[in-house]
MMTF fields as JSON, N, C-alpha, C and O atoms, coordinates in Angstrom:
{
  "mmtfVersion": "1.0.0",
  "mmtfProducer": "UNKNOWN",
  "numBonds": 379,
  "numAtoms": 380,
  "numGroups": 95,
  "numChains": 1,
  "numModels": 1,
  "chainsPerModel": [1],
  "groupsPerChain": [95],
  "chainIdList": ["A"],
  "bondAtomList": [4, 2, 8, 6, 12, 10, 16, 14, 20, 18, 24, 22, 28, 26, 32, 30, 36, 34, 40, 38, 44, 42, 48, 46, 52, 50, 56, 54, 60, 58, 64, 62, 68, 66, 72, 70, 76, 74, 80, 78, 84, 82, 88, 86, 92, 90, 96, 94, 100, 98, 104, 102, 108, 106, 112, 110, 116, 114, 120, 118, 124, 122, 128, 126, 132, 130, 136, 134, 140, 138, 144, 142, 148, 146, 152, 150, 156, 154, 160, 158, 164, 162, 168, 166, 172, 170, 176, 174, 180, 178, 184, 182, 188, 186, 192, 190, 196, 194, 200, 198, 204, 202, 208, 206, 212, 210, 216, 214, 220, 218, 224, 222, 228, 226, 232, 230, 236, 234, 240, 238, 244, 242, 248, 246, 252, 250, 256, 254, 260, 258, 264, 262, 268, 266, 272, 270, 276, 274, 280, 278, 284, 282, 288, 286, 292, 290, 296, 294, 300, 298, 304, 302, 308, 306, 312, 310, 316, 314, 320, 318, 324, 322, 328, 326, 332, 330, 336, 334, 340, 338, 344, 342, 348, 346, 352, 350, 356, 354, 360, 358, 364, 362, 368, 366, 372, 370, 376, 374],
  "bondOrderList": [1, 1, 1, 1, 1, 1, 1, 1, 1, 1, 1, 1, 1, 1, 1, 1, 1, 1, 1, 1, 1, 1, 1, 1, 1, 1, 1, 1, 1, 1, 1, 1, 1, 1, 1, 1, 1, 1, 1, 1, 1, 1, 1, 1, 1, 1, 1, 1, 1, 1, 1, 1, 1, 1, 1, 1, 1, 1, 1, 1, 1, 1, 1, 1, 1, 1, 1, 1, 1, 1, 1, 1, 1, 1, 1, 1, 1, 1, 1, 1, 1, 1, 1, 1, 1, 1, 1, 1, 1, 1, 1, 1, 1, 1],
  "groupList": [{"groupName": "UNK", "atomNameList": ["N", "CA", "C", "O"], "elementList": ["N", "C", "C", "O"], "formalChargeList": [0, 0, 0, 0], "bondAtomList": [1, 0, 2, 1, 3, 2], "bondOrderList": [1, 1, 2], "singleLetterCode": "X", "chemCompType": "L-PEPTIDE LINKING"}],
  "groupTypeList": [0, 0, 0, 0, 0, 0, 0, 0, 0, 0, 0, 0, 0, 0, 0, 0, 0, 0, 0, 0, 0, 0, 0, 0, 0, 0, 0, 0, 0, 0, 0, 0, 0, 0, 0, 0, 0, 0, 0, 0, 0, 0, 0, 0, 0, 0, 0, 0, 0, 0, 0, 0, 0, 0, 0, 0, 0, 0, 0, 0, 0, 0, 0, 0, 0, 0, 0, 0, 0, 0, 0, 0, 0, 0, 0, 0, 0, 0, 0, 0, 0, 0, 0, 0, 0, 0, 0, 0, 0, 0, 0, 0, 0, 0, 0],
  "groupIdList": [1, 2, 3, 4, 5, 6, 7, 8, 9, 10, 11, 12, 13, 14, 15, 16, 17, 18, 19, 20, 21, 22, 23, 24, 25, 26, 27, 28, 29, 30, 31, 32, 33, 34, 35, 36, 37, 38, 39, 40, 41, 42, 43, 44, 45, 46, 47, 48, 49, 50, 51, 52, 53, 54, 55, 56, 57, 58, 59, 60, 61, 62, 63, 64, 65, 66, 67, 68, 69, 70, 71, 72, 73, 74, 75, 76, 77, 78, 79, 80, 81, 82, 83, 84, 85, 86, 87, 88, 89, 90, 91, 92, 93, 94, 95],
  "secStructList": [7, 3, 3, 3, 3, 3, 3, 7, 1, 1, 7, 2, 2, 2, 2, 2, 6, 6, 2, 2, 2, 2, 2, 2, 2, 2, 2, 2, 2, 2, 2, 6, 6, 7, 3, 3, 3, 3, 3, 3, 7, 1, 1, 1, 1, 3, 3, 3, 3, 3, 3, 7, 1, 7, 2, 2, 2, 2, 2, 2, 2, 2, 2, 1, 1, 6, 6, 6, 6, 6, 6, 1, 7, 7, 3, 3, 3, 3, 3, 7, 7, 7, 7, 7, 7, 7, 6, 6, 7, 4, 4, 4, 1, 7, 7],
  "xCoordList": [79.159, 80.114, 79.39, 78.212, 80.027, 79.466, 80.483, 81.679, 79.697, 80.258, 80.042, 79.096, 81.372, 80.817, 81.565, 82.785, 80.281, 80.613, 80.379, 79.382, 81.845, 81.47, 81.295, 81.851, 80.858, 80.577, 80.689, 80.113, 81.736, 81.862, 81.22, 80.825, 80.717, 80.003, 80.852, 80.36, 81.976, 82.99, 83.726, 83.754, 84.483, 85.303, 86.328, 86.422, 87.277, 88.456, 89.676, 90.436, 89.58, 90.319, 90.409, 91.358, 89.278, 88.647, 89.198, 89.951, 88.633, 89.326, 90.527, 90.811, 91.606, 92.778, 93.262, 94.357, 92.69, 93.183, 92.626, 93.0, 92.184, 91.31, 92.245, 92.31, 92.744, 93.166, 94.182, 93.919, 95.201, 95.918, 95.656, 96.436, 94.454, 94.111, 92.966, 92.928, 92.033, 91.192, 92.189, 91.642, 93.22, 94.02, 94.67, 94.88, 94.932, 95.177, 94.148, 94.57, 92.558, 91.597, 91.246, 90.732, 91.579, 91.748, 92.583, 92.144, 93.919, 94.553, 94.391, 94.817, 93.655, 93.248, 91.908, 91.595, 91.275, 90.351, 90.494, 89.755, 92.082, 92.666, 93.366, 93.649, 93.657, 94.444, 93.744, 94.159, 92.359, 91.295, 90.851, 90.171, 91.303, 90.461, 89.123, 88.779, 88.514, 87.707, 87.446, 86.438, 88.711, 88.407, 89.476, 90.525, 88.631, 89.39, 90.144, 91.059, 89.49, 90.19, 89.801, 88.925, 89.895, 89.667, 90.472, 91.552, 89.64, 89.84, 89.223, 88.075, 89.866, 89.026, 88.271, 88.547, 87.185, 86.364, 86.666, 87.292, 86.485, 86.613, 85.427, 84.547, 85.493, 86.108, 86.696, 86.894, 86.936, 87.489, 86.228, 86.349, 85.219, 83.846, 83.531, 82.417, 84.661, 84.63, 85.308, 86.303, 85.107, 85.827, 84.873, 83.81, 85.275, 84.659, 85.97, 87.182, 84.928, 86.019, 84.877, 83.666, 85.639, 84.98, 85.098, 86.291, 84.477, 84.643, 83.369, 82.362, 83.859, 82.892, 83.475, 84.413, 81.996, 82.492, 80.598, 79.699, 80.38, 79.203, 78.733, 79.53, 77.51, 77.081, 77.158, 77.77, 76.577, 76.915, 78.134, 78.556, 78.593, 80.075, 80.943, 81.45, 80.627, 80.725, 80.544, 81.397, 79.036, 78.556, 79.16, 79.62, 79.109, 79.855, 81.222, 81.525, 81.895, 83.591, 83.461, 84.549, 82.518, 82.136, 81.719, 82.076, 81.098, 80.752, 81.839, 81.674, 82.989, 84.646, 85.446, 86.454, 85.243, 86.026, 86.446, 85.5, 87.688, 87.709, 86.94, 86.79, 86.499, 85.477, 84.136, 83.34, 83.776, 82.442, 81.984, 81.015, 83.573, 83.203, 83.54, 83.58, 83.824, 84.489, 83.41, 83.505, 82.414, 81.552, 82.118, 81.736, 83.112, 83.522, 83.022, 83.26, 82.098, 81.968, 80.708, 80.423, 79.802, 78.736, 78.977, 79.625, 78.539, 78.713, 77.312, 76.351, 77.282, 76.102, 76.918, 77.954, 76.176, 76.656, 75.663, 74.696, 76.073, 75.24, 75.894, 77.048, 74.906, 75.37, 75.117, 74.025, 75.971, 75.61, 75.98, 76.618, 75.714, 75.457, 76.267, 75.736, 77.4, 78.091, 77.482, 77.319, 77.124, 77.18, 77.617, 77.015, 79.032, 80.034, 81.166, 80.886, 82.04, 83.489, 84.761, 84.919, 85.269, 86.263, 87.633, 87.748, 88.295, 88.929, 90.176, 90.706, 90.248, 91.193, 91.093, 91.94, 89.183, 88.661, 87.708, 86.576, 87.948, 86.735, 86.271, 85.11, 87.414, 87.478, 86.794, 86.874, 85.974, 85.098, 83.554, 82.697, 83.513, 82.14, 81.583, 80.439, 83.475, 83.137, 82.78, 83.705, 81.8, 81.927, 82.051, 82.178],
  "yCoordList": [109.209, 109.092, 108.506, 108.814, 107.662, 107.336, 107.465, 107.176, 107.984, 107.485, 106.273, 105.487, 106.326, 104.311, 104.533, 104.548, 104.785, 105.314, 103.78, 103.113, 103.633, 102.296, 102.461, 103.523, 102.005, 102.292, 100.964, 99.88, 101.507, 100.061, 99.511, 100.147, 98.126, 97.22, 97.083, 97.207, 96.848, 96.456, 97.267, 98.216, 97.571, 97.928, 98.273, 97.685, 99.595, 99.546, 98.499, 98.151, 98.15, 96.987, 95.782, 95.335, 95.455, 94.718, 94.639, 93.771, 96.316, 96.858, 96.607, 96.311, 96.772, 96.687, 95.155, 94.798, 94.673, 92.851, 92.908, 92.032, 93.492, 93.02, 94.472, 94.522, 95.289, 96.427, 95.889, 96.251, 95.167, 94.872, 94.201, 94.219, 93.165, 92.619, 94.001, 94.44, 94.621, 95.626, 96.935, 97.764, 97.2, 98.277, 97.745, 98.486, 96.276, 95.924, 95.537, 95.325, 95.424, 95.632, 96.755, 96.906, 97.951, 99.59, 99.548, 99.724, 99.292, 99.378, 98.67, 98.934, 97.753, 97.135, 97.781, 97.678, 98.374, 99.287, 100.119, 100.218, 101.126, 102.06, 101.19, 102.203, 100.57, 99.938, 99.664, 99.791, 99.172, 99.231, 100.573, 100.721, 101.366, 102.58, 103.548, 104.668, 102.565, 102.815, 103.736, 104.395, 103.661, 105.032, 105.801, 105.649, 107.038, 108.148, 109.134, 109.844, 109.096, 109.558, 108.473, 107.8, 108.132, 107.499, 107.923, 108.503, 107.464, 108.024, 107.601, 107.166, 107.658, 107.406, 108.577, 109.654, 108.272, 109.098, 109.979, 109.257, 110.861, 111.528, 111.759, 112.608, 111.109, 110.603, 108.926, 108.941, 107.827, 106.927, 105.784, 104.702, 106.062, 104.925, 104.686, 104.533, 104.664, 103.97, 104.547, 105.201, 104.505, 105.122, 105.539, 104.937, 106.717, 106.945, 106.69, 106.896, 106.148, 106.067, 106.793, 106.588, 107.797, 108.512, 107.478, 107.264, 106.96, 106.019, 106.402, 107.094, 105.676, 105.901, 104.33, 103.618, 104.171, 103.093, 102.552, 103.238, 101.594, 100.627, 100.236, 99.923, 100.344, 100.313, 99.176, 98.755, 98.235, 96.883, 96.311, 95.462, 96.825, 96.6, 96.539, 95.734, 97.829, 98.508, 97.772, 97.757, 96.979, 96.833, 95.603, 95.485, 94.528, 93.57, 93.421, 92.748, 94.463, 94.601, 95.326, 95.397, 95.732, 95.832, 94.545, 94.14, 94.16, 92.789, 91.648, 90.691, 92.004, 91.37, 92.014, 91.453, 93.109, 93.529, 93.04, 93.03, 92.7, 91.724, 92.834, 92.479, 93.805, 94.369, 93.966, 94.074, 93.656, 93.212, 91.394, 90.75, 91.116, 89.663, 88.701, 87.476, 90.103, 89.65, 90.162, 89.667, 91.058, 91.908, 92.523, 92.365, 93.4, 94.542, 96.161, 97.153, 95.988, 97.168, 97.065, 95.871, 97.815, 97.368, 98.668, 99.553, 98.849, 99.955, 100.627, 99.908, 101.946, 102.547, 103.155, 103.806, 102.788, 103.171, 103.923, 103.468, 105.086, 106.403, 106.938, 107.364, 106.89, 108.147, 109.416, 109.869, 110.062, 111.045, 112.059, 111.405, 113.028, 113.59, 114.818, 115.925, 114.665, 116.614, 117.371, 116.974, 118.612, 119.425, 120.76, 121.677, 121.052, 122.193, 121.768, 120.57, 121.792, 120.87, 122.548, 123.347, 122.214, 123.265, 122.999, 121.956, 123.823, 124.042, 122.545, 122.515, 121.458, 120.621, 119.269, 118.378, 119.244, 117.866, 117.815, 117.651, 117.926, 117.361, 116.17, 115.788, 115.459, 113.745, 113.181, 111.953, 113.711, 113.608, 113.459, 112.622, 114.518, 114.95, 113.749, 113.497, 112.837, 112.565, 111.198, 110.554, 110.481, 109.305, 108.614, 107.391],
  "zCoordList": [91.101, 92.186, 93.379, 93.558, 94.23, 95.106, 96.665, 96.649, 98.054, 98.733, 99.372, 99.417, 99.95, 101.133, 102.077, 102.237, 102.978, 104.449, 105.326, 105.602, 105.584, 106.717, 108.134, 108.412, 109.058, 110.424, 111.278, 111.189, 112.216, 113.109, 113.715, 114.693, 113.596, 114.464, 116.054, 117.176, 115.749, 116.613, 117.181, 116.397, 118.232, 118.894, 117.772, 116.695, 118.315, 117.432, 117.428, 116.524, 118.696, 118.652, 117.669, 117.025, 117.757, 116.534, 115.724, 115.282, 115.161, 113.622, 113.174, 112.014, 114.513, 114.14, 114.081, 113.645, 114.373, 114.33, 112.349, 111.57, 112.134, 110.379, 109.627, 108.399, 110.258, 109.23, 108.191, 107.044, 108.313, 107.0, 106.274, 105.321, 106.156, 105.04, 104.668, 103.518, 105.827, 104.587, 104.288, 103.56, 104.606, 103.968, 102.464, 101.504, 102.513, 101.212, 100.083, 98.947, 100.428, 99.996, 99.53, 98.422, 100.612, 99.696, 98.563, 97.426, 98.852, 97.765, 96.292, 95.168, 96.79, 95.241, 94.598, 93.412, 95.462, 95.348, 94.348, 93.368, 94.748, 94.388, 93.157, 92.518, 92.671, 91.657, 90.534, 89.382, 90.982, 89.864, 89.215, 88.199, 89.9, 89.467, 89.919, 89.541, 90.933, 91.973, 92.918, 93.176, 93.474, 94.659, 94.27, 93.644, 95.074, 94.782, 95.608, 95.191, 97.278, 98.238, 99.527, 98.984, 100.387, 101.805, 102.716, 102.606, 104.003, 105.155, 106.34, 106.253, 107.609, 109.013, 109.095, 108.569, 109.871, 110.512, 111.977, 112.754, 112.348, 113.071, 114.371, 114.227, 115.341, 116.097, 115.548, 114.333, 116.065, 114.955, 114.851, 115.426, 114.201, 114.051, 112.769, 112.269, 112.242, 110.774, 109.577, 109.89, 108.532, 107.434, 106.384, 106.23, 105.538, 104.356, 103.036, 102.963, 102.153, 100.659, 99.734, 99.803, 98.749, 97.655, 96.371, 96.16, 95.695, 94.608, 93.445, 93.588, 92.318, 91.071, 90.563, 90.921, 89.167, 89.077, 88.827, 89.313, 88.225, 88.429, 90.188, 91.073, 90.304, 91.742, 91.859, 92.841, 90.916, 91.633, 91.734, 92.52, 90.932, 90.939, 92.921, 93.703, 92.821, 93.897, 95.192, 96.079, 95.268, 96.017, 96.557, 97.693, 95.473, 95.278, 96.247, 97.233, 95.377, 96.005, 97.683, 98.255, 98.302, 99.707, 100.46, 101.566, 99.802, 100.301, 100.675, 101.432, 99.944, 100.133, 100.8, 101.231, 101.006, 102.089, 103.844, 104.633, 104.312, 105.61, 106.343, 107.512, 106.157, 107.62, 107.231, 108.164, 106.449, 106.043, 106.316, 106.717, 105.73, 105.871, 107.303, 107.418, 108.619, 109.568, 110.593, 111.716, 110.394, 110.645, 111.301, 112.46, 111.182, 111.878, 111.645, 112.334, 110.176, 109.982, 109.334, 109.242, 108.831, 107.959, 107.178, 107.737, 106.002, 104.708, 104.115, 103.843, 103.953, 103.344, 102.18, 102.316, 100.774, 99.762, 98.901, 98.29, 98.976, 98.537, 97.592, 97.576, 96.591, 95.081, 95.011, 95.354, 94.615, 94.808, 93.085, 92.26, 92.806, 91.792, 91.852, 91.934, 91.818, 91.827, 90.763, 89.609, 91.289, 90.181, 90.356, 89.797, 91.39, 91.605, 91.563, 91.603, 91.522, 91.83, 91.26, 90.337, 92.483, 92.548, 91.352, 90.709, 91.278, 89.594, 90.393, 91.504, 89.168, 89.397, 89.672, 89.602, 90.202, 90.216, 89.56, 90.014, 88.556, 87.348, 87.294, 87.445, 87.027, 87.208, 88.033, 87.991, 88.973, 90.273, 89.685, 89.971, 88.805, 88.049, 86.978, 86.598, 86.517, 85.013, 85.059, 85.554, 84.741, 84.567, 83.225, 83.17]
}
């Protein structure tokens, strides 16, 4: 499993001039099979997406994203290894 924690280069303003082409980039994300939950960050300086999947794969399909290719955001993509998962997300664990 990996997360990919993005962090804004840019102003939110920014962000929001690029959000509907990368919200439809999530969704194809999500269509492949890829991610598994996403979300803004709290206060608002970027987003995290939970995904599995081949890293380069991964890495690749970040690299296409309009916040990446607009530099609005830059991405750290970290694996990580569950080994607790509460009753109902297994699918989290399984690759």
């Amino acid at each position: 499993m990996f997360i990919l924690s993005l962090t804004y280069l840019k102003g939110n303003d920014e962000a929001d001039k690029h959000m509907e082409p990368h919200m439809a980039w999530v969704k194809e994300g999500y269509a492949k099979g890829w991610f598994l939950a996403s979300g803004r960050k709290v206060p608002r300086t970027g987003g995290v997406i939970f995904a599995h999947g081949d890293k380069s794969e991964l890495e690749a399909y970040v690299a296409a994203d309009p916040f990446t290719i607009h530099g609005v955001a830059a991405y750290d993509v970290q694996e990580i290894t569950l080994t607790t998962i509460v009753d109902g997300l297994e699918r989290l664990k399984a690759e």
